[in-house]
N, C-alpha and C positions, 0 to 999 in steps of 0.2 A: 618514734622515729623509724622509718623503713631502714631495715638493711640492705645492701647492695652485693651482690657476688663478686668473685673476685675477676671475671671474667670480661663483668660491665656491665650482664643485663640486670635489669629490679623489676621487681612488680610494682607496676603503677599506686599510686597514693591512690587510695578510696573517695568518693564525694566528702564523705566524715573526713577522712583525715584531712584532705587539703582544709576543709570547713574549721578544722581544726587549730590547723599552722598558723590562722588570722592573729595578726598580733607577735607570732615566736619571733625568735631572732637565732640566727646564727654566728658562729664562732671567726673572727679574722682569720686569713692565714698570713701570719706573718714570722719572719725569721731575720738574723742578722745579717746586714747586705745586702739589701735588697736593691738591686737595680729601678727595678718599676715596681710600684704597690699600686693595682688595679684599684677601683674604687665605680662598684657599680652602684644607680639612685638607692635601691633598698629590697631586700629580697623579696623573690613570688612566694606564693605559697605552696609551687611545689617544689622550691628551692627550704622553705619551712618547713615542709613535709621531713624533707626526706635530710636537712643537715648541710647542703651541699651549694656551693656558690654557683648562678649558672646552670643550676638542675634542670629545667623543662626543656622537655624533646622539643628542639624548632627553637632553641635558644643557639645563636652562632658563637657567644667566646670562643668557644673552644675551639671547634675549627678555625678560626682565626687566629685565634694565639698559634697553633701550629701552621698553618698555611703561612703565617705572616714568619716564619722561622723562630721565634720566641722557645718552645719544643721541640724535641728531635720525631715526636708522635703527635699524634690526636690524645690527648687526655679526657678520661673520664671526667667527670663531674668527683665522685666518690676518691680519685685519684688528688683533687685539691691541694694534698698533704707533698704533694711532693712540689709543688712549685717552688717553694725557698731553696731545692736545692739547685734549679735554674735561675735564682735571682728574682724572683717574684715573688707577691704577697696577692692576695687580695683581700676587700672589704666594702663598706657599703655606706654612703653619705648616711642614711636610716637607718637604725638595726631593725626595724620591725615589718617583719612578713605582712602584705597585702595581696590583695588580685590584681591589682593596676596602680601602678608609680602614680596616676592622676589623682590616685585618694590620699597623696601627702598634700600637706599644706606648707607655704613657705615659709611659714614659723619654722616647721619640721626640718627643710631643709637645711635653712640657715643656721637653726644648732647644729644639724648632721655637719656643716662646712666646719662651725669652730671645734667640734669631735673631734673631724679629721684633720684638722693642724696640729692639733695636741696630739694627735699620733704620730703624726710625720715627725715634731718635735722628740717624737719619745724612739724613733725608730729609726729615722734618717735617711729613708730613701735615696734612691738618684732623682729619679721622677715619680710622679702620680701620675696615674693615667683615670681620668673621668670618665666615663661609658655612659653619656647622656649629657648634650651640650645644653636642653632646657635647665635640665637639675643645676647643672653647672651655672649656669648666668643665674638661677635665684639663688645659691646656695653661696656664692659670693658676689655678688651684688656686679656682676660684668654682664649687661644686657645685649652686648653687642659682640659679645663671645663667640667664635666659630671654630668648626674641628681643625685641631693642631696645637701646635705650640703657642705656650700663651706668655705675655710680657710677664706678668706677675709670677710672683712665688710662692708657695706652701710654704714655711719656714726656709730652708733651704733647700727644698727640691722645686725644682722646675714642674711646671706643669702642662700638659698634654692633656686635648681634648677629644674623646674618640667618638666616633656614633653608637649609639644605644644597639649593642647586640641582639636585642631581643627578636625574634621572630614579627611582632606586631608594628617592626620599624622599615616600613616598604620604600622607604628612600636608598635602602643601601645593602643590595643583594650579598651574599657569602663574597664573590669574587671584590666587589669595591670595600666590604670591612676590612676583609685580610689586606687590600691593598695599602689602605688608612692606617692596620697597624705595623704592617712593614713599613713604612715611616717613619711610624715609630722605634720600632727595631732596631731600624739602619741608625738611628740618631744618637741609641746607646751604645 
């Protein structure tokens, strides 16, 4: 696993290593009290790489969770550790590192869905926040599912739909995610 400075910069993953993260999986972050427990499809592989939720450069969470007021900063990637003390958790309908969300199959998800209720179960959030409205309608059976608030529950968290962060999602520039998750925000 790459290390990161304390600063923010790392050196990039290698062809090998990203090659390598195929398959890893990373660690939840989650803490007691958790306002919103993110919940992005399933890590890249240079989020595999390197440990870290949201790692690849031209991945927007992060500036959205601050833009959207969620943080008082811009959080690193490597920084992850500190979101339970703002009331956030994150984690991942998949545990396992790929190149592209599209090499899950919906078997995959659908167990990623009943994972993530046994968590919410065990944890208690206020809300889930889903980061990927496809993932979300296969992964509980809502085809007709669109970003926002959704009727259904997680156990007893509410659940919230956001757009897919990632870079490769050209529907929904930095300026309209932050605005999608100030929404969110304002609503906890």
């Amino acid at each position: 696993m790459i290390d990161f400075c304390s600063h923010g910069s790392v050196p990039r993953p290698t062809r090998d290593e990203l090659a390598a993260a195929q398959d890893s999986t990373i660690p939840d972050v989650i803490g007691p009290g958790l306002r919103v427990l993110f919940c992005g499809i399933n890590p890249g592989l240079y989020s595999g790489a390197t440990g870290h939720h949201f790692a690849r450069p031209g991945n927007r969470f992060w500036p959205a969770l601050h833009l959207s007021g969620f943080t008082p900063r811009q959080l690193f990637p490597h920084e992850q550790d500190l979101l339970p003390s703002f009331g956030l958790g994150v984690t991942n309908l998949v545990a396992r590192a790929t190149a592209r969300a599209d090499e899950l199959g919906a078997d995959e998800l659908t167990a990623g869905g009943a994972r993530l209720r046994r968590l919410v179960a065990t944890h208690e959030p206020e809300v889930v926040a889903i980061v990927g409205v496809t993932a979300y309608r296969t992964a509980f059976a809502c085809p007709k599912a669109v970003v926002g608030a959704q009727a259904e529950l997680i156990e007893s968290a509410r659940v919230w739909v956001l757009p897919n962060p990632s870079g490769l999602n050209a529907h929904y520039q930095l300026a309209a995610l932050a605005a999608e998750f100030k929404i969110l925000a304002d609503s906890v």
